[in-house]
C-alpha positions in Angstrom: 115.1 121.4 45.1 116.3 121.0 48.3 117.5 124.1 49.5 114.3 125.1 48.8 112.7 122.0 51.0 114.7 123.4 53.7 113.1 127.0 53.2 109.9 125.4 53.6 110.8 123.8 57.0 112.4 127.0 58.4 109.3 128.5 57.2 107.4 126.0 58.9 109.1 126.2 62.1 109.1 129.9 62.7 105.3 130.0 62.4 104.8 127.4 64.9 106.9 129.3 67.2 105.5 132.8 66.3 102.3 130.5 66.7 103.5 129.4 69.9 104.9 132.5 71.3 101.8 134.6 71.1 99.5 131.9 73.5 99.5 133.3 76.9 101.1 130.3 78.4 104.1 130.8 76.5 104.7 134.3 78.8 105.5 132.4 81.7 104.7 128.8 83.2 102.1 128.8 85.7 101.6 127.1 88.8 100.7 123.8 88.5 99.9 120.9 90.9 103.0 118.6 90.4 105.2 116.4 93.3 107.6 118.9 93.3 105.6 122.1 93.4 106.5 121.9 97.3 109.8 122.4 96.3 109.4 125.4 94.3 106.8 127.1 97.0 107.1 126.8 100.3 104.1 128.5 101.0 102.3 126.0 98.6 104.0 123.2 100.4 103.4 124.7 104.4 99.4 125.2 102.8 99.4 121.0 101.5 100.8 120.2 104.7 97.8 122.3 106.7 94.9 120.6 104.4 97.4 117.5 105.6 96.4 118.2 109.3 92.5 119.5 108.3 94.3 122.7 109.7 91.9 124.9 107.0 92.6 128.3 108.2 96.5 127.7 108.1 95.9 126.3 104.2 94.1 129.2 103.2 96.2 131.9 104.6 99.3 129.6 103.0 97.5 129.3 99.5 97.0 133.0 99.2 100.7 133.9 100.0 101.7 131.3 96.9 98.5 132.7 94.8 99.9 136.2 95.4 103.2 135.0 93.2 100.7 133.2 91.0 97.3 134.7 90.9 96.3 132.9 87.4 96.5 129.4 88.9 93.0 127.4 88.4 94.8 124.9 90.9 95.8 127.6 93.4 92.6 128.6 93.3 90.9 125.1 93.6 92.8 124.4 96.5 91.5 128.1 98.3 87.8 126.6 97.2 88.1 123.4 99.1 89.9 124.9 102.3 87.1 127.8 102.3 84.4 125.0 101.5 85.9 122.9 104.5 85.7 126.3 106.9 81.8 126.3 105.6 83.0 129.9 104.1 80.6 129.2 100.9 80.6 132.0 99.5 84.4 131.9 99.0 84.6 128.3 98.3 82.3 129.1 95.3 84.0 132.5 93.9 87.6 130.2 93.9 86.1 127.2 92.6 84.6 129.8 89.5 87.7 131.4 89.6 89.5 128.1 88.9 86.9 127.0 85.9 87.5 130.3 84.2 91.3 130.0 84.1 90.8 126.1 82.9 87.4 125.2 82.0 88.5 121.5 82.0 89.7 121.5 85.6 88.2 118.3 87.1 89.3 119.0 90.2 87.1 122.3 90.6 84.4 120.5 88.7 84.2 118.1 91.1 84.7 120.3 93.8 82.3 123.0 92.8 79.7 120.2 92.3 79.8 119.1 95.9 79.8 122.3 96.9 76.4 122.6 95.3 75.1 119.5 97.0 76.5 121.2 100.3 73.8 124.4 99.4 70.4 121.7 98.6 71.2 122.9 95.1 70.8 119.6 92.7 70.5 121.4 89.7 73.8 122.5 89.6 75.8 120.2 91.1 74.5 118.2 87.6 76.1 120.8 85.6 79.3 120.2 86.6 78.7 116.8 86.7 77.5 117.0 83.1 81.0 118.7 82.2 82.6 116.3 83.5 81.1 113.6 81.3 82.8 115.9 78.5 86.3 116.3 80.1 86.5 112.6 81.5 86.6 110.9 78.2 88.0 107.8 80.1 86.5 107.1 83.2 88.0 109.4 85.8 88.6 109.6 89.5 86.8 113.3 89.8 83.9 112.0 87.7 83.0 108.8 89.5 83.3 110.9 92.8 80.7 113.6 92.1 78.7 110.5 90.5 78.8 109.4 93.9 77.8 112.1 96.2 74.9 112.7 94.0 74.1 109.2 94.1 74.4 109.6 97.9 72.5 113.0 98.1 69.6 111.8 96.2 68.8 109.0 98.5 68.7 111.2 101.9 65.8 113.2 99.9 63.8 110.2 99.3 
């Protein structure tokens, strides 16, 4: 009886890492947007420090070198949206903000983003959609949430 619990378990096991080792993020870790990412990318940490300094051309430039080395990043990506958006570049702050959605539709960050981006272009409409998402993501309250709450807020009473 036992030996054949412990087949079970081994059985068990294996699938979940057969499970495990077919998911895409399994083939190799991405980027992601932790204290010491600086330390693992200097071009991600030189880029930080130019968004730092509002230095937005330096950012960009840095964020593509480390986007080169990890071109699936949604937060690589994000951060290339907000240094085009700040350089008024809208057309790139919205194809790396899309970018960044499409490689993690639950970014908040790009949702946000994106959405103030939208109220940037007079375009309401869809600065609510990804406001709307973020009511689905944020099921606590969240930081990204409140903020596009708030520049809507703020953008609907200019047009009155």
């Amino acid at each position: 009886m036992r030996v054949r619990m412990w087949r079970s378990a081994d059985l068990a096991l294996s699938l979940a890492l057969a499970l495990y080792a077919a998911t895409p993020a399994a083939h190799a870790v991405p980027f992601e947007d932790t204290p010491d990412a600086a330390a693992r990318d200097p071009d991600y940490a030189a880029a930080k420090a130019a968004m730092d300094k509002k230095n937005w051309a330096e950012a960009v430039k840095r964020f593509h070198q480390a986007a080169l080395r990890d071109p699936d990043s949604a937060d690589l990506h994000n951060y290339l949206g907000f240094s085009y958006r700040n350089l008024k570049q809208m057309d790139l702050a919205f194809k790396h903000y899309k970018r960044s959605i499409e490689l993690n539709p639950r970014h908040r960050g790009a949702h946000e983003y994106i959405g103030e981006a939208y109220l940037m272009m007079n375009d309401l409409p869809g600065a609510e959609k990804h406001l709307a998402a973020l009511r689905e993501i944020c099921l606590l309250p969240c930081e990204e949430l409140a903020d596009l709450e708030n520049a809507i807020k703020e953008y609907r009473g200019k047009r009155k």
